[in-house]
N, C-alpha and C positions, 0 to 999 in steps of 0.2 A: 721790151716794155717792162717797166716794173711799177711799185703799187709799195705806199710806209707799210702797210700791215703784210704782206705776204713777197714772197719771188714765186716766179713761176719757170719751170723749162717745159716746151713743150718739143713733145718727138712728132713729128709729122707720119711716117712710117704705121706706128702701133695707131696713130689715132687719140692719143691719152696726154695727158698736161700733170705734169707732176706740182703740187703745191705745197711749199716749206713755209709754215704758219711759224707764226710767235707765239710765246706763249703766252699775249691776251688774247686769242682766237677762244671763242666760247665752245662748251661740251658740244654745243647740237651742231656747231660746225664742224666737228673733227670725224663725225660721222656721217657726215654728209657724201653724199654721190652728188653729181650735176651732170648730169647731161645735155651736150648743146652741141649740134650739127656733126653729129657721130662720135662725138669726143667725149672722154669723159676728167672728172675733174678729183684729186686723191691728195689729202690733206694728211701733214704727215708731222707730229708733235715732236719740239726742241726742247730738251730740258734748259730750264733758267741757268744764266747766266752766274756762275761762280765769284761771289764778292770776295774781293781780297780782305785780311784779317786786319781789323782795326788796331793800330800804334799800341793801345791798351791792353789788346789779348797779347799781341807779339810778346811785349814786356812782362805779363802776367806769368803767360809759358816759360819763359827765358827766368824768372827768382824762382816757377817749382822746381826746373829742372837743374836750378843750381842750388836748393835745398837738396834737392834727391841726392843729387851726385855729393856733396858737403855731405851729408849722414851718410851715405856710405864708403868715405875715404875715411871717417872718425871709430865705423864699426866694422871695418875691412877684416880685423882677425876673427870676429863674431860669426861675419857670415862666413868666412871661409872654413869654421869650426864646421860649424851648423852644416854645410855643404858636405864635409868630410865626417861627420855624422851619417845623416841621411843614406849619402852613400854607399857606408858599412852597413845601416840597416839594410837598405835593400838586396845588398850583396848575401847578408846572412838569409835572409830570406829567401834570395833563390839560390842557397845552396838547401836551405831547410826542404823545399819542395821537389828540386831536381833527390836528395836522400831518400824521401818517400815514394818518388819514383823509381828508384832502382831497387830499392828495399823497402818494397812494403812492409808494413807491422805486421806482427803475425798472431793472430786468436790468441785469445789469454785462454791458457790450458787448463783443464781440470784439474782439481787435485789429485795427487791419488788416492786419497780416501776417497773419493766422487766417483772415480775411475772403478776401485774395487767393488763399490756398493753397487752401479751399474753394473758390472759383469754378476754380482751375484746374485741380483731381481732375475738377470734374466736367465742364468742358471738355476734358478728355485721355481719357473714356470716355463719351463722348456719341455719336463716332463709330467706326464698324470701320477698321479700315487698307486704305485701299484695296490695289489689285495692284503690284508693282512695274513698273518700269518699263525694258524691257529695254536702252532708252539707256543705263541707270546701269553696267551691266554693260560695263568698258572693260580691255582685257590692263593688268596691271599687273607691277611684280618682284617676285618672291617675296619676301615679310616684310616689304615695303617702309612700307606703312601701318600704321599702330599705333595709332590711334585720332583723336575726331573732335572739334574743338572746336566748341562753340557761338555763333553770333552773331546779335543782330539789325543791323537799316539802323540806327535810332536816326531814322527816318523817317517818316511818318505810309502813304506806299505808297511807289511805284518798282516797277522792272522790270529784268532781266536790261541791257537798254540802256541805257537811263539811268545804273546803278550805275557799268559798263563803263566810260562817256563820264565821269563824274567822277573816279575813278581813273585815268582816265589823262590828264586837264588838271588835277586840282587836285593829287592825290599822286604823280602825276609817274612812274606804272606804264607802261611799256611793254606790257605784257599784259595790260593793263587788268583788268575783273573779278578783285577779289582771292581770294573766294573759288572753290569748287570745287562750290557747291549753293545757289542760293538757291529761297526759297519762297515764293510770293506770299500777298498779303492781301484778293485783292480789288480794291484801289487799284492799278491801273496794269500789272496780269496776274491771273490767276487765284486765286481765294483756292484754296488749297491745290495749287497748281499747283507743279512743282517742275523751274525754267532746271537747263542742265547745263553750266556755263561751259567755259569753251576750257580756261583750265589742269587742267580735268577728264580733258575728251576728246584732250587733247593731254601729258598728265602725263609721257609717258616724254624730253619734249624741256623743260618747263618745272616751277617749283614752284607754291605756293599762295602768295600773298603776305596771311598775315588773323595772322598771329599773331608775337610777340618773345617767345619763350617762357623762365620761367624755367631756371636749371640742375636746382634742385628737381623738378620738374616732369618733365624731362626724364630725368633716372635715374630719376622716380619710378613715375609708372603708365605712361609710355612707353615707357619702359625704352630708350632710347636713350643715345649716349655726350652728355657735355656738348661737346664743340663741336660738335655738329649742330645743323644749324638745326630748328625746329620745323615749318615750312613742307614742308621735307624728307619728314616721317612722319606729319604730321597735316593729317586731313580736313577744309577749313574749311565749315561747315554754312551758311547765315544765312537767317533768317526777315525780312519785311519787314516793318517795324513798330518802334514803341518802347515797348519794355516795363518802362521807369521808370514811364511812367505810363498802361500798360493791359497786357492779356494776348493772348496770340494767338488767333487764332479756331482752334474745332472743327478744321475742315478744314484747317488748318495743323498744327496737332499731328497729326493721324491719318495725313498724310502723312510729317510727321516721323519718327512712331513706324516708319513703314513702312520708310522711307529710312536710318534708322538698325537694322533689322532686317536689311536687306538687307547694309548694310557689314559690321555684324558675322560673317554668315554665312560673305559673300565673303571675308573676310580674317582673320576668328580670333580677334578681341581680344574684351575682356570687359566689361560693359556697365560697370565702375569708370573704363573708359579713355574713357567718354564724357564729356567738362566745357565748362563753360561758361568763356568767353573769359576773363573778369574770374579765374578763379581760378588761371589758368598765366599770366599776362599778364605779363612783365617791368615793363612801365611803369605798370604799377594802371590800372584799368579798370571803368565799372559794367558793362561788355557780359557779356554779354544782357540786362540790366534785371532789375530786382525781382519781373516779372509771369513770366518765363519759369522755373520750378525747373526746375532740372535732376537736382535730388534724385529730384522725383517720376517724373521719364522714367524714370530708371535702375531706381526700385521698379517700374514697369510693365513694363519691358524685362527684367529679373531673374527673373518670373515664367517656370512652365516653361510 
């Protein structure tokens, strides 16, 4: 039996009637159930009918695709450039990422100025300052000292004697030891041990013989006149050691620090008037070496 708007199959068996709609069959039909003498009735949606493409499009398709194909026989070298292009980039590109994966980049390194100044913060607070040392404690003239230069030996050790005995055969010192403090390293007296030379203990009859000091220098944080000598107003310090190419131990600095606390007390000057040889030197000079800042004493010495 059939019907213009629908076909039907029905299965006797299940009881049920399959029905294949067109598709002008309305919404509320295609959800429809029917029920009629046990049977039921299931509408099931055909998409429309596929029109064939009109003479117009055919031909329309047929001048793009023979524009397309005509521009690309006219710039056949262009794209196969472009293509072989492309190509290399991506090629460099995944070799650029497979390099950075087998070889990472590696931390940009410190300098070594960066490197030395780190090691020496943290050797300049590694140890407490020990006690002073009541030797250091010698009558002086009022206002007479004005600040303290810094030196090393330029030596790997040495001792209060030794130093003495060179100075007075090779530089031709009568008063041998030039300076007025030195400090050991371990090598040849105590590491942080701190001689009290003669021109120290003996200052009201003799000078310091460690420094040729600029005129600069001398009006400047010394506050002295220029034709005084530097020897005259400044304390010469000196650590044992070469500090071009290393730093001074712990226990040299903390005595440092100590012994340089103590001057300032004693006499009133201001931790700016503490410096290193090389930078009042008349004759230019590396002393104290590159491992000794003297920048960073004075930030420690500054503090209240």
């Amino acid at each position: 039996m059939s019907e213009p708007a629908e076909e039907e199959s029905r299965n006797s068996g299940e009881g049920a009637e399959t029905i294949r709609e067109t598709p002008g069959v309305s919404a509320a039909m295609k959800s429809a159930e029917a029920s009629e003498g046990g049977s039921r009735r299931i509408f099931v949606s055909l998409p429309p009918p596929v029109e064939p493409a009109s003479p117009e499009s055919r031909r329309a398709t047929r001048i793009l695709w023979s524009r397309t194909t005509s521009w690309r026989r006219r710039h056949a070298d262009i794209l196969v450039a472009i293509e072989w292009v492309a190509a290399a980039l991506f090629l460099l590109l995944a070799l650029y990422f497979l390099w950075l994966l087998l070889f990472p980049p590696l931390p940009i390194a410190a300098s070594p100025d960066e490197i030395v100044r780190a090691e020496f913060r943290s050797r300049l607070r590694l140890l407490p300052m020990p006690e002073a040392d009541p030797d250091w404690r010698v009558a002086s003239a009022p206002g007479r000292w004005r600040g303290v230069v810094i030196h090393h030996t330029a030596t790997s050790g040495g001792n209060a004697e030794g130093i003495d005995r060179f100075h007075k055969t090779v530089n031709r010192w009568e008063n041998g030891l030039g300076y007025h403090f030195l400090i050991g390293n371990g090598k040849g007296m105590g590491d942080g041990e701190v001689a009290v030379g003669r021109r120290w203990r003996e200052q009201s009859r003799m000078n310091g013989s460690h420094v040729v000091m600029t005129d600069a220098a001398k009006g400047g944080v010394f506050n002295m006149p220029h034709t005084a000598k530097g020897n005259e107003f400044a304390i010469g310090v000196a650590l044992v050691g070469n500090f071009q190419i290393g730093l001074p131990t712990p226990s040299q600095l903390a005595a440092l620090l100590c012994l340089l606390s103590f001057l300032r007390k004693e006499y009133g000057f201001g931790a700016d008037a503490i410096v290193g040889h090389g930078a009042v030197s008349a004759s230019g000079t590396d002393c104290p070496g590159r491992g000794l800042l003297v920048d960073e004493i004075i930030l420690v010495l500054s503090r209240p």
